[in-house]
Structure formats: structure tokens, C-alpha cells
C-alpha positions in Angstrom: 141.6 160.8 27.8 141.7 163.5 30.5 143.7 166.7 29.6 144.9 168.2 32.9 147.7 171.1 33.7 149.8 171.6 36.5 151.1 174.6 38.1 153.7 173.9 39.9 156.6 171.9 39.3 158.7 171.7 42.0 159.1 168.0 43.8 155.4 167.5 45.0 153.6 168.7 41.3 156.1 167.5 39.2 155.6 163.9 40.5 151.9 164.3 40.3 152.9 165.7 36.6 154.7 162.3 36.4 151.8 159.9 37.5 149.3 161.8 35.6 151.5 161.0 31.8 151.9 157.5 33.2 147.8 156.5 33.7 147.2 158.2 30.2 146.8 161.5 30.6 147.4 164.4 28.5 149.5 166.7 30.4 150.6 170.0 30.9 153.0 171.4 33.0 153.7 175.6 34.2 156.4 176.6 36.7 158.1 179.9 37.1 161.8 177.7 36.5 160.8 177.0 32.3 163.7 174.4 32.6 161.0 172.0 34.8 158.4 172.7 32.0 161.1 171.7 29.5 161.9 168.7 31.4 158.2 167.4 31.9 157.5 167.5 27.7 160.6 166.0 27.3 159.1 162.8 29.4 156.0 163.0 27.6 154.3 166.1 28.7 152.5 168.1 26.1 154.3 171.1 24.1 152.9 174.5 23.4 151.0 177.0 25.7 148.5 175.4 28.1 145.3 175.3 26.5 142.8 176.6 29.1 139.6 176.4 27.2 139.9 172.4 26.8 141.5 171.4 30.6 139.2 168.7 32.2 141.3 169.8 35.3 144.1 172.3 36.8 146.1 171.0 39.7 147.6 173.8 41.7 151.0 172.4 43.9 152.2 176.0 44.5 153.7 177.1 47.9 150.7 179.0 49.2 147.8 180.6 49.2 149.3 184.0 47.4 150.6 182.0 44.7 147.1 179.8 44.6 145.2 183.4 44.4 147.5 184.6 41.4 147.2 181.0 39.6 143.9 181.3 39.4 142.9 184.7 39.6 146.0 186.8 38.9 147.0 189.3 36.3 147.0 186.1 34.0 145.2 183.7 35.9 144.1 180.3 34.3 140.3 180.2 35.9 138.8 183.2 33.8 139.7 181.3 30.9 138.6 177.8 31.9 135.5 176.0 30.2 132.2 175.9 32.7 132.1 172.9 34.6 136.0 172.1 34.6 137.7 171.1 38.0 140.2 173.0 40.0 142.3 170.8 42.6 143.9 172.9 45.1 146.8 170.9 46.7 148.6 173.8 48.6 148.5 174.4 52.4 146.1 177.0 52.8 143.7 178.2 55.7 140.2 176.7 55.2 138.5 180.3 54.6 140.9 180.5 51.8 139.6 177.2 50.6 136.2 178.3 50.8 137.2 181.7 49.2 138.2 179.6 46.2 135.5 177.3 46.0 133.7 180.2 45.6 135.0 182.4 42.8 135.5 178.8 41.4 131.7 178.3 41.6 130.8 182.1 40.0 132.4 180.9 36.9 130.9 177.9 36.6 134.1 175.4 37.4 134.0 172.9 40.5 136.7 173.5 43.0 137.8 170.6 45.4 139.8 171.8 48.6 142.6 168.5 48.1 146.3 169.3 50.2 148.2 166.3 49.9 150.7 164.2 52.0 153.4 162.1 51.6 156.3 164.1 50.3 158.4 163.7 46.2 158.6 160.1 46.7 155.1 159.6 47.5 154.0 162.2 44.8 156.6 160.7 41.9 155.2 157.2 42.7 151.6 158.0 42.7 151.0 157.2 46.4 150.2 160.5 47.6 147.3 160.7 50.2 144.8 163.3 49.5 142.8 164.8 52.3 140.0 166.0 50.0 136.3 168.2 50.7 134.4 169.4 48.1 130.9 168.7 46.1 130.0 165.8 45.0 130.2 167.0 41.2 134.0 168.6 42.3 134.8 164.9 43.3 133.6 163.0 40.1 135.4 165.6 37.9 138.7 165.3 39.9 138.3 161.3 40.2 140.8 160.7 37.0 143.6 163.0 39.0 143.2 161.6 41.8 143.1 158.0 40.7 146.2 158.2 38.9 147.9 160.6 41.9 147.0 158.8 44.8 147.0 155.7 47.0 144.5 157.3 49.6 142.0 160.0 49.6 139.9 161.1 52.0 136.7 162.4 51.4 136.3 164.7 54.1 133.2 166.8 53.2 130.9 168.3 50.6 132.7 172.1 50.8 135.6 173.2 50.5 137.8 174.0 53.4 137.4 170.7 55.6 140.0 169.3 53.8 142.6 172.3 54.7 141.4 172.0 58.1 142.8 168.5 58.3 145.7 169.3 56.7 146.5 171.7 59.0 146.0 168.9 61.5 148.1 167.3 60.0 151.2 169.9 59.8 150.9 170.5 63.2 152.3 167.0 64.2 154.4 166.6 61.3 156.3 169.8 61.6 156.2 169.2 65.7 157.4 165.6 65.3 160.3 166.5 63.2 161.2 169.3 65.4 161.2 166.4 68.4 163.0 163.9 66.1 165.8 166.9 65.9 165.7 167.5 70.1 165.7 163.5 70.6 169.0 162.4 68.2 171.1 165.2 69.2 170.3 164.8 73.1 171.1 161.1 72.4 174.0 162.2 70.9 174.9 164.9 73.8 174.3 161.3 76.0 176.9 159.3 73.9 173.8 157.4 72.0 175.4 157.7 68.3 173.2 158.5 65.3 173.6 154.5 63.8 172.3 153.5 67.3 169.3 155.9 68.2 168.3 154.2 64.2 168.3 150.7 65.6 166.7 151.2 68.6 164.2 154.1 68.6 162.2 153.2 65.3 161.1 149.6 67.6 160.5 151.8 70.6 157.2 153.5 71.6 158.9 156.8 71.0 158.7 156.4 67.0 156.7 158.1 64.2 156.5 157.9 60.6 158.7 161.7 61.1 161.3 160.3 62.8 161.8 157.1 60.9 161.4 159.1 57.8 164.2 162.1 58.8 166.5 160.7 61.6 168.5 158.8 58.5 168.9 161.9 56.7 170.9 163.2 59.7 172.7 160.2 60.2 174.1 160.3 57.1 174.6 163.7 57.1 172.7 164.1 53.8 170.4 167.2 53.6 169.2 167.2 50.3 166.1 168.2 50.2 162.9 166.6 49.9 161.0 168.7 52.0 162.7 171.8 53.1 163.1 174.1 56.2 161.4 176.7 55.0 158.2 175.4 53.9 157.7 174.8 58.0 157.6 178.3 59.1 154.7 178.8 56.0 152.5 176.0 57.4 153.0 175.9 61.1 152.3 180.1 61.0 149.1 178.6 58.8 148.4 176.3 61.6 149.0 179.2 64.3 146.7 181.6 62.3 143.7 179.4 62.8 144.5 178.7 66.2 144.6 182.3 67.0 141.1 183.0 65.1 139.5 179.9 67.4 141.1 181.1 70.7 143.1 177.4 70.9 146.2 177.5 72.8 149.1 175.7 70.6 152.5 175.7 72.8 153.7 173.0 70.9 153.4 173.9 67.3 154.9 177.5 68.7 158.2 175.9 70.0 158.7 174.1 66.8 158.1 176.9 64.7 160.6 179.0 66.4 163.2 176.0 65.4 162.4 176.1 62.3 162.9 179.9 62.1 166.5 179.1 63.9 167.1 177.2 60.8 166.1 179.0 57.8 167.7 182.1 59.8 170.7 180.5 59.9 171.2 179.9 56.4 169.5 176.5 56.3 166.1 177.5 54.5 166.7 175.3 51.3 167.9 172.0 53.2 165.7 169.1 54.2 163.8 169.6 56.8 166.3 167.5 59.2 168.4 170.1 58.8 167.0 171.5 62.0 168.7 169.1 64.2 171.6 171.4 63.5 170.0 174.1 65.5 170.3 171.9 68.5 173.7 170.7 67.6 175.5 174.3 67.3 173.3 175.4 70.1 175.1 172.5 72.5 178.5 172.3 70.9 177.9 168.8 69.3 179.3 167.6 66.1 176.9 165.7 63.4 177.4 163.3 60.4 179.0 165.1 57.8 180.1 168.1 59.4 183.7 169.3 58.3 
């Protein structure tokens, strides 16, 4: 039986939390809200303090890399009181060099460290389907392969160090956060054009002009439901991640900086804490339009 903690509880760690009780494991669970801790023992997760010494792994879903840093290595950080040779998953959005910071202060204690952000959003995660671009050493891979299993349907193994796997991630945000940002331009121009939310849903998703972004979000404005699953404010975190880099390579990235500056419209205009579809409403109030659900 594999005894893993989790830090982080919010939609994406508590449904790895979830999958990890359900293929056997003995789990854990820390979050700064102690009613998410609360719930997880009360489906099955272990009670008491975590118990450091005897973790086979600690899976880190935090926000970013600050709050990965102080996990691990803060005023009470878990790593100083790990047991040699236990595995640290990293699952936050981070810049590769902070990955291979990690893997590195990992390594001087004697635990493995495997650079893993994940994809999919809290369904994916709650249902053990995550995908799981992963990098790190052989041994970092074989002590992580019992979280991973039970976590997720894909995982790719995208190098023998850490910070490959953040690299793709970041890859990865870029046309995510871009694609929902164009999802948001397309159904309220269509909109502006007289093309209602119910039809741009029947015909766009068939068309060329489709992605798994705007299938997934484009029903969330047409029914005018916001709750969220993935939030506003977690895209001006990881495209100014995906910015940083490009900056430190000298790579031009017009796109990703248009659809970070919608994203900052939103959560500047109160809208930080709703899905992420929530910024077609930047567009909307910007051209007079009225969406699904507004009063």
C-alpha cells in the first residue's frame, strides 16, 4: 500500500486526493481551507497530522511556484522531514528553472523529484483521467508510478530531468489560455452578427474552427453558468509564466500577450473567481451585447 499526501486541495488535488483512496492508497490530504482536509478523511482519507517520515510520495497541486517553494521548503516545509529516497510530484505550473531548482534541493536530501504539471481540469482529476506531462529520473518515475497510475489516463514521459515537463506545460497554456480567449472573441462576435449562443454550439464544434477549449467552455456561456472549474485568475499566473520564458529566450509571443490582457480585463473587473468563460463577458460589455444569464 502506497502512503502518499497531498497539498493542495482545491478542484485539481482534491480529485487526485480522490483517485488516489479509490486505487488503495493511504492518503493524506493538507490545504490552507481545514474544511477540504475535513472533507477528504471523511471519504476515506487518513486522520491525524501527515506523517512525513513514512510518505512513499507528496503531490504538490498548489497554485504556483511560491506556494511549491514554501511546501517544500518553507518555515514548515514537508521535504526536510521526508525519508531518503521518497518521491516529490510537482503538479503546479512553474517555469522549468524552477523545476530544475526543485529537483535539485530534492536531490541534496536524498528524495527524487519528478517535474509532472497536469492537464485536464476537476473532472479529469476527480475521475482519474488527468494527463501528466512528466520529466524526471528514471528512479523519480518508478517511485511516482503508483500516483500516477491511479491519477492518470496519460503521461508523458518527456525526459530524464526535471523541467522538460514544465516546458511543455507551458506549451501547453499558451494555446489553452489563447484558445479560450478566441472561443470568448468568436461567440460574442457571432452573437454581435445575430449567430445565438444555441447555434454557434451546433455548428462550430463540426467546423474547422473547433478545439477541445471551445467545445469545452462555449456551453458554459451559453448557459450562462460560470461556476468555476477553472477560473479567470489562474490565466494571468500561467500565461505571465509562459511570457517570462519567452522573454528569457528572446521569442516574440503576440498572441499569448493579447489574451493575457483579457484575462486581466476580467479578473479586474470583478470576475477573478468565475470560470474561465467568464471572459467572453469582457467582450460583451465592451460591445454593448447581452449574454445568457445576464439580468
Amino acid at each position: 500500500m502506497t502512503d502518499v499526501a497531498v497539498i493542495g486541495l482545491g478542484s485539481m488535488g482534491y480529485g487526485m486526493a480522490a483517485s488516489l483512496l479509490r486505487a488503495g492508497c493511504r492518503v493524506w490530504g493538507a490545504d490552507v481551507v481545514p474544511a477540504q482536509v475535513e472533507r477528504l478523511r471523511a471519504e476515506g482519507g487518513q486522520p491525524g497530522p501527515v506523517p512525513a517520515a513514512d510518505l512513499d510520495a507528496v503531490v504538490v497541486v498548489v497554485l504556483n511556484a511560491a506556494q511549491t517553494e514554501a511546501a517544500l521548503f518553507g518555515a514548515d516545509g514537508i521535504a526536510p522531514r521526508l525519508r531518503t529516497g521518497a518521491v516529490v510530484i510537482g503538479c503546479a505550473t512553474v517555469a522549468p528553472d524552477f523545476a530544475r531548482a526543485m529537483e535539485a534541493r530534492c536531490a541534496e536530501r536524498g528524495l527524487l523529484y519528478l517535474d509532472a504539471p497536469i492537464s485536464g481540469g476537476s473532472v479529469k482529476a476527480a475521475s482519474g483521467a488527468l494527463s501528466v506531462m512528466a520529466s524526471g529520473t528514471p528512479q523519480a518515475f518508478a517511485a511516482a508510478r503508483p500516483v500516477l497510475d491511479a491519477t492518470a489516463a496519460k503521461v508523458f514521459e518527456l525526459g530524464d530531468a526535471a523541467g522538460a515537463g514544465s516546458a511543455m506545460k507551458a506549451v501547453n497554456q499558451l494555446l489553452a489560455g489563447v484558445h479560450i480567449a478566441a472561443m470568448a472573441e468568436a461567440i460574442t462576435f457571432g452573437i454581435s452578427q445575430g449567430v445565438t449562443p444555441e447555434a454557434f454550439l451546433a455548428v462550430i464544434p463540426q467546423c474547422a474552427g473547433a478545439s477541445w477549449m471551445l467545445e469545452n467552455r462555449a456551453p458554459h456561456v451559453a448557459s450562462g453558468d460560470y461556476t468555476p472549474h477553472s477560473a479567470v485568475d489562474i490565466w494571468p499566473k500561467d500565461l505571465g509564466i509562459v511570457l517570462d520564458i519567452a522573454r528569457a529566450a528572446k521569442f516574440s509571443a503576440p498572441l499569448t500577450a493579447a489574451a493575457l490582457q483579457q484575462f486581466l480585463a476580467a479578473s479586474g473587473s470583478g470576475l477573478g473567481r468565475e470560470d474561465d468563460a467568464a471572459v467572453a463577458k469582457v467582450y460583451a460589455r465592451n460591445a454593448g451585447l447581452t449574454l445568457p444569464g445576464d439580468p
